[in-house]
C-alpha positions in Angstrom: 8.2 5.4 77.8 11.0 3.0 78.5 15.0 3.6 79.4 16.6 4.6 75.9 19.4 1.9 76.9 16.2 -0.9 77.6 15.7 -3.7 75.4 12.6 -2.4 73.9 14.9 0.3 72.6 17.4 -1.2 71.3 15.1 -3.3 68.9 13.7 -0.3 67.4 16.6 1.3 67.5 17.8 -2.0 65.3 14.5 -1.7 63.3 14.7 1.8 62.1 18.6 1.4 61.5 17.6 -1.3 59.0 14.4 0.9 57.5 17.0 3.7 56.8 19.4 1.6 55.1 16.8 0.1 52.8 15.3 4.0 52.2 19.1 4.5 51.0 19.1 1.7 48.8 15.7 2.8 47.2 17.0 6.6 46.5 20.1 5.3 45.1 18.5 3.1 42.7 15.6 5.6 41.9 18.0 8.3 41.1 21.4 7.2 40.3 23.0 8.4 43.8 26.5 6.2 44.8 26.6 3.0 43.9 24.4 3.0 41.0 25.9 2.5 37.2 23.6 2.4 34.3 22.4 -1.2 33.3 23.5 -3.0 36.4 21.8 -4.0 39.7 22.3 -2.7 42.9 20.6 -4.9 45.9 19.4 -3.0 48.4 21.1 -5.0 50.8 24.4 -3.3 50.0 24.2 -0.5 47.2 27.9 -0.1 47.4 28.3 -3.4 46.6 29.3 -5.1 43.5 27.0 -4.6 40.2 25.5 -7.7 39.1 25.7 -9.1 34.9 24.7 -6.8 32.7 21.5 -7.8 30.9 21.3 -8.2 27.2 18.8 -8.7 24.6 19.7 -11.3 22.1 17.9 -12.1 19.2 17.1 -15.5 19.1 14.8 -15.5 15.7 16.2 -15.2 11.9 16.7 -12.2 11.1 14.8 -12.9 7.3 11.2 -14.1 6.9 10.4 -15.6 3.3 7.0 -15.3 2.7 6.0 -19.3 1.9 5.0 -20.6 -1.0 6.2 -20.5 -5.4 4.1 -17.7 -7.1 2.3 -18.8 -10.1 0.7 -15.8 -12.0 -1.5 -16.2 -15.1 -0.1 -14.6 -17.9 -1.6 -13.9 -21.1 -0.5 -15.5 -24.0 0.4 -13.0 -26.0 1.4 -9.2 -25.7 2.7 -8.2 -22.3 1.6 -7.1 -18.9 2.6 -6.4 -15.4 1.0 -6.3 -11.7 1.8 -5.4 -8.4 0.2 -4.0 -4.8 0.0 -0.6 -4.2 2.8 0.4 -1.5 4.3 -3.3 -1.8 5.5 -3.6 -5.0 5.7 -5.6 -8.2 3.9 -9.2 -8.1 5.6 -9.7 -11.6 5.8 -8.9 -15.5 5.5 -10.4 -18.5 7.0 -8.1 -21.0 9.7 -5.2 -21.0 8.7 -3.0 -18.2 10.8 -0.2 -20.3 9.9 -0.9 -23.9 7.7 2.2 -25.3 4.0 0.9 -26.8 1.3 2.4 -28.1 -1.2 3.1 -25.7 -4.3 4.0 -27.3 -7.2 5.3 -25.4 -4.9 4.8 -22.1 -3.5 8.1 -22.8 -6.9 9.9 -21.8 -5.8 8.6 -18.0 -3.6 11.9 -18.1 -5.7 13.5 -19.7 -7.9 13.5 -17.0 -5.1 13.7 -14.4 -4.5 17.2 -15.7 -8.5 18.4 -15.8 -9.1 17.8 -12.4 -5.0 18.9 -11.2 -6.4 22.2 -12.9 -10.0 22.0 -11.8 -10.2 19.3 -8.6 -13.4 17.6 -8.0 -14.5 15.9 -4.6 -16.2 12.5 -5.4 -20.0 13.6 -6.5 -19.1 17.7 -7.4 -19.9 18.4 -10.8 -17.7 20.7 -11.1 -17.9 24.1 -13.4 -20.3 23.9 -16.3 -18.7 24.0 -20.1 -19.9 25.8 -23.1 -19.1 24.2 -26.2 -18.2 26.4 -28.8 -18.6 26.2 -32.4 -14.8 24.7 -32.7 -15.5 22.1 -29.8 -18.3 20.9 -31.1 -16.8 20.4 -34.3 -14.4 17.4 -32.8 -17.3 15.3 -33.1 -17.7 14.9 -37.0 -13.9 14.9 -37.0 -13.5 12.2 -34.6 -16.2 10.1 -36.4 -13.8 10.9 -40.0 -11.2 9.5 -37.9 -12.9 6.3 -36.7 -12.5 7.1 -33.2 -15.0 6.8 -30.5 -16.7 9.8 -29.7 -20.1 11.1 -28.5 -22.2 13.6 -30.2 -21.9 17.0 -28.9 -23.6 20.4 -30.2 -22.7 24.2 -30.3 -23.6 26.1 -27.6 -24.1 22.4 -25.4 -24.0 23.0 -21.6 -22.3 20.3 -20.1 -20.2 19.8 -16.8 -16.9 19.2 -15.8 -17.6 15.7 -14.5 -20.0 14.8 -17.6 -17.3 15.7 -19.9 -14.7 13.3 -17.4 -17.3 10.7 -17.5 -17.6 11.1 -21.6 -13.6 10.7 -21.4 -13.4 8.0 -19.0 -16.5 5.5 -19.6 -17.2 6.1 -23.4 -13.6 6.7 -24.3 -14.6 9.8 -26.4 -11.9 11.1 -28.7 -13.8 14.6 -29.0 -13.9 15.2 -25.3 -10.2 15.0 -24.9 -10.1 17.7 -27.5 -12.6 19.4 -25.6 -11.0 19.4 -22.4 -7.9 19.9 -23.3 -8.9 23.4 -25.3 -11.3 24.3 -22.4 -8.3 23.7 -19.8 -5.5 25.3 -21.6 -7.3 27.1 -24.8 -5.6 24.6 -27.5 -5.1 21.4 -28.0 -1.0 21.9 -28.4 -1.1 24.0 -25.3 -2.7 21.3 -23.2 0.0 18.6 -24.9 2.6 20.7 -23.0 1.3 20.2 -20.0 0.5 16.6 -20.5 4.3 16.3 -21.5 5.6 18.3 -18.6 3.1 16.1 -16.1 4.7 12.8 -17.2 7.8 14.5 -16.3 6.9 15.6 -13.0 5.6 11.7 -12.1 8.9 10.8 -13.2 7.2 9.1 -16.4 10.6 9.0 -18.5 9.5 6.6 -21.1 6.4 8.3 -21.7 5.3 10.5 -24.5 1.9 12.3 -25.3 1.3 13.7 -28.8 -2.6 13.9 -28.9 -4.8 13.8 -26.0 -6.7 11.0 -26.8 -4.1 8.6 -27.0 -5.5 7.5 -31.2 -1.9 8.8 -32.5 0.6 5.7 -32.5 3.6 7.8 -31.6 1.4 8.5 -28.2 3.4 6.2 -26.3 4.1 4.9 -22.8 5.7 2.1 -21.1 4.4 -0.6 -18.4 6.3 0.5 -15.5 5.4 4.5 -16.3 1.7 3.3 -16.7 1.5 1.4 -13.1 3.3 4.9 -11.7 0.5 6.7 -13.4 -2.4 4.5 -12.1 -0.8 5.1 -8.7 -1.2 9.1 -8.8 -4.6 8.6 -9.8 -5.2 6.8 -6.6 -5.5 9.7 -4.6 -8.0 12.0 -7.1 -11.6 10.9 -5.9 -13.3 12.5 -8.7 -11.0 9.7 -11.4 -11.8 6.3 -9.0 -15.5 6.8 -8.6 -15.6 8.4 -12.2 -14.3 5.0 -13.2 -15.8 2.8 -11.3 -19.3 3.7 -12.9 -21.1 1.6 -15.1 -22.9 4.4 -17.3 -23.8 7.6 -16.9 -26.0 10.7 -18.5 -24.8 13.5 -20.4 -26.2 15.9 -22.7 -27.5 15.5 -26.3 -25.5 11.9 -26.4 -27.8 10.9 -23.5 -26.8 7.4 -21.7 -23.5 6.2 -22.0 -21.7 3.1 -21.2 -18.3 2.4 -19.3 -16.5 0.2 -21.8 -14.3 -1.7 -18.8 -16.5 -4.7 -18.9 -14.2 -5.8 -16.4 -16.0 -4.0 -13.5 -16.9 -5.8 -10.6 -15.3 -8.8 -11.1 -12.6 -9.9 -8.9 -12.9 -6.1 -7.1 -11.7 -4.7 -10.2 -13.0 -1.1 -10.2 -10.8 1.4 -13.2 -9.2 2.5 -14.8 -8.6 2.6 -18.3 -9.3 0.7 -21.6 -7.7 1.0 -24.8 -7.6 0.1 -28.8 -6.3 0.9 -32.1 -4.4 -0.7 -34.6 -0.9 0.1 -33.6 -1.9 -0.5 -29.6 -4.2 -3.6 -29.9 -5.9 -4.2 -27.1 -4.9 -2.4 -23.8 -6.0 -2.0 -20.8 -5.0 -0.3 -17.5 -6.4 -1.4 -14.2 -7.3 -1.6 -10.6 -8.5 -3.9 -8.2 -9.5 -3.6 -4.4 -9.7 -6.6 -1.7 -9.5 -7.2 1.4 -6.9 -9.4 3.5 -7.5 -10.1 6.7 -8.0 -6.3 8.4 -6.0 -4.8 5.3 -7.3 -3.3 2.6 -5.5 -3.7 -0.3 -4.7 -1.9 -4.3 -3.8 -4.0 -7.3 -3.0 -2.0 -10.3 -1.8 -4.1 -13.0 -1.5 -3.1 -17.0 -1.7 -5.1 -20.2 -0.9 -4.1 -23.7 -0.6 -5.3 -27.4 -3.2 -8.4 -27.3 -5.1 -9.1 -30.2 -8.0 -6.7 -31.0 -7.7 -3.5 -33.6 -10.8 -2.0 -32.7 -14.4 -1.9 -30.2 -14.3 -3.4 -26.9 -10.8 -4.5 -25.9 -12.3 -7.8 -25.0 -8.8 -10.1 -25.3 -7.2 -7.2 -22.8 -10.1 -7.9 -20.5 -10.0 -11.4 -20.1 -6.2 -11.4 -19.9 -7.0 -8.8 -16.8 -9.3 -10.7 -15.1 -7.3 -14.0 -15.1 -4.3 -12.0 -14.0 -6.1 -9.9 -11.1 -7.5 -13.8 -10.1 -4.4 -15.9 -10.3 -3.0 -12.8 -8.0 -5.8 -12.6 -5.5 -5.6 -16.5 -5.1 -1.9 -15.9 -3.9 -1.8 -12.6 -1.8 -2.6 -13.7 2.2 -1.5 -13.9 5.6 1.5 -15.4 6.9 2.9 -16.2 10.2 5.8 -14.8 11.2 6.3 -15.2 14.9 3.9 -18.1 16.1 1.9 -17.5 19.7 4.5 -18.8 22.4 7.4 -19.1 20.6 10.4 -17.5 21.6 12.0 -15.2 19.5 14.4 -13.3 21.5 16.2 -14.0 25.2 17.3 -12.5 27.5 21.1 -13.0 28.7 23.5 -12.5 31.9 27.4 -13.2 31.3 26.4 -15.1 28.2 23.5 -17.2 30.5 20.3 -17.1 28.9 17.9 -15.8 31.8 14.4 -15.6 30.3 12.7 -16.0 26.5 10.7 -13.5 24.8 7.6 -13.9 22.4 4.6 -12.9 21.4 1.3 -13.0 23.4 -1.1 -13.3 20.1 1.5 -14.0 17.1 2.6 -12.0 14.5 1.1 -12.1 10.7 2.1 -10.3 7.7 0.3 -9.7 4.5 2.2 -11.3 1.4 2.7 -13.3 -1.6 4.9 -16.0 -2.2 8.3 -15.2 -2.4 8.2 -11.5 -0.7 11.0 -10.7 1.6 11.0 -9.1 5.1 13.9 -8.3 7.7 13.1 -9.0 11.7 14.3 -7.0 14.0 14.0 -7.4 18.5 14.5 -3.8 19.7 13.6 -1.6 22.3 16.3 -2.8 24.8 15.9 -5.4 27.5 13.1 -4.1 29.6 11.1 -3.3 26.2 11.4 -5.4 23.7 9.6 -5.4 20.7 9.6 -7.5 17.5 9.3 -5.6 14.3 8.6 -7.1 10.7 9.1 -4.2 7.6 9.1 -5.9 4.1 12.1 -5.3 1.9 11.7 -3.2 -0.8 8.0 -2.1 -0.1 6.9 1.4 1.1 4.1 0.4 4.0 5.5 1.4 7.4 7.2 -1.3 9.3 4.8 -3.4 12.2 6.4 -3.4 15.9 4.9 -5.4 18.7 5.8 -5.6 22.7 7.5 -8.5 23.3 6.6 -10.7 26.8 8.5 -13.5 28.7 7.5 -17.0 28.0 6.5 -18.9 30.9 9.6 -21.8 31.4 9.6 -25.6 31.0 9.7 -25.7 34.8 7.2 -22.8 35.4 5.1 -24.5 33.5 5.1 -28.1 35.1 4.7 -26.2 38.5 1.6 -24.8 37.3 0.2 -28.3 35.8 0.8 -29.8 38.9 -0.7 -27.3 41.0 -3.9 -27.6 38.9 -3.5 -31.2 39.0 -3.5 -31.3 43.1 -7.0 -28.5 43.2 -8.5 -30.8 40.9 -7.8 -33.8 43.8 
């Protein structure tokens, strides 16, 4: 082992000095120890030193996205109507969204809403079983007096909660309103209450029930209370598969048939038709589809087209060019393209780097919808996130990544360039 004054020593002597300053440096920045400030720099080279610029995160991309485009709905000609995405918002209306309107058969929507709040269903239960007593099954000849759709039903019938619902729903059956509403709350004036208070609870404030089956005129309801109510029946999976059928078996009537001719076309699967003299021709509906990965609800209404009576046929077609014209419209935008910058990244007011996206940024739309951009997450992670305005679906946030420079770029062309030679 050599002289501690040799020269041997005295370069690692020199060597560890330097290792010790730099272990220094590292704890200091690791840990906050002197020298270090919050959002500066600190070389290792000299931790006491100086703090270099502060870094900031600028955003370099409008702060507004307009989704492209002039929306161009099909309206029917006469009467009124309104759609709109579930979670999004309204597409449009034609019509008071506020005026009160008859709403024939739609009424039996609630109806149902309150049979399966009292008695829930999964999507194939049956459910309990009903025995019809000599007063239910008595709503039948009454109904027929009435000229309302019914289906025949007998004392002492045995039939189930979801036969009834699908007598309700697809047939549109006056009597089988009555007879819920008397199995569910023992009268019909009973079960009106609770109708009434429901509307209330949904925040329907334009909305008044005065017989179950919606065949009263002063039953009445408004467009923007109806598209509320189509939303709460979302969630029930008993109502959207009950209405989404095509026909269905029940006791003594046998076979019935869903009266929405409308299903299938344009993915529109519910929920509601209606008609009577004071209404016209109504109907309340739904449509799925697809965009891109996202799966999407259109619930639209339309009320007081021509059509007294039978199949609502002038609402239907008016329902299906509507649910079209909107379908043609709703897509994918781009906000932030692949590789373009959309915020930087700035020292003393110097811009130092650009930030983008690695895959761009899409959202789902219509023409005219309105979103805010935000860059957050602070400079060493920054993310670019897209909410629409006015809609309820949760906001999108991606990372943001630096974009490769003009001059970065032309080094790495010419480096290719020279392999290639």
């Amino acid at each position: 082992m050599g002289d501690f004054g040799s020269r041997p020593s005295l370069i690692a002597g020199f060597v560890l000095a330097i290792l010790g300053t730099l272990g220094a440096a590292s704890w200091s920045l690791a840990v906050g120890g002197r020298g270090y400030q919050p959002g500066h720099t600190v070389t290792a080279a000299d931790p006491r030193g100086e703090p270099a610029a502060v870094t900031e995160l600028v955003q370099t991309a409008s702060s507004r996205f307009v989704y492209p485009g002039r929306l161009n709905l099909d309206w029917p000609s006469s009467g009124s109507a309104a759609i709109e995405v579930e979670g999004m918002g309204l597409l449009g209306h034609s019509g008071s969204m506020t005026a009160r309107r008859a709403i024939a058969s739609i009424a039996k929507t609630m109806t149902a809403y309150v049979i399966l709040r009292d008695h829930p269903l999964t999507a194939t239960s049956s459910g309990p079983t009903i025995t019809l007593s000599k007063a239910m099954a008595e709503t039948y000849s009454a109904a027929i007096a009435a000229d309302e759709s019914a289906v025949e039903t007998d004392p002492g019938e045995r039939i189930t909660e979801r036969q009834a619902l699908e007598a309700l729903l697809l047939a549109s059956a006056g009597n089988m309103a009555d007879i819920l509403a008397m199995w569910d709350r023992g009268s019909v004036g009973a079960f009106l209450t609770e109708m009434n208070q429901e509307a209330r609870t949904l925040g329907l404030t334009g909305t008044n029930y005065t017989d179950p089956a919606g065949l009263a005129y002063s039953t009445v309801s408004t467009m923007a209370d109806l598209l509320k109510l189509a939303e709460a029946v979302q969630p029930a999976p008993a109502m959207t598969t009950i209405v989404a059928e095509d026909s269905a078996v029940i006791p003594v009537a046998g076979t019935i048939y869903n009266v929405n001719r409308d299903l299938g076309s344009y993915g529109i699967d519910g929920i509601k038709t209606g008609t009577t003299a004071a209404a016209g021709s109504c109907l309340l509906f739904s449509a799925h589809i697809t965009v891109g990965s996202h799966r999407l609800t259109i619930l639209g209404v339309v009320l007081g087209m021509p059509g007294s009576s039978g199949v609502p046929y002038t609402a239907l077609n008016a329902a299906k060019a509507l649910v079209a014209s909107a379908e043609s419209q709703i897509g994918q935008a781009t906000v932030a393209p692949t590789g373009r910058s959309v915020a930087a990244l700035e020292q003393d007011g110097t811009k130092v780097a650009e930030l983008g996206v690695a895959d761009g940024l899409a959202v789902v739309g219509w023409p005219g919808l309105d979103y805010r951009v935000r860059i957050g997450g602070g400079p060493s992670a920054a993310t670019l996130g897209v909410t629409q305005t006015g809609g309820s679906s949760p906001s999108v946030s991606i990372p943001l990544l630096r974009l490769a420079t003009r001059s970065t770029a032309a080094r790495k062309a010419t480096a290719k360039r020279l392999m290639r030679g």
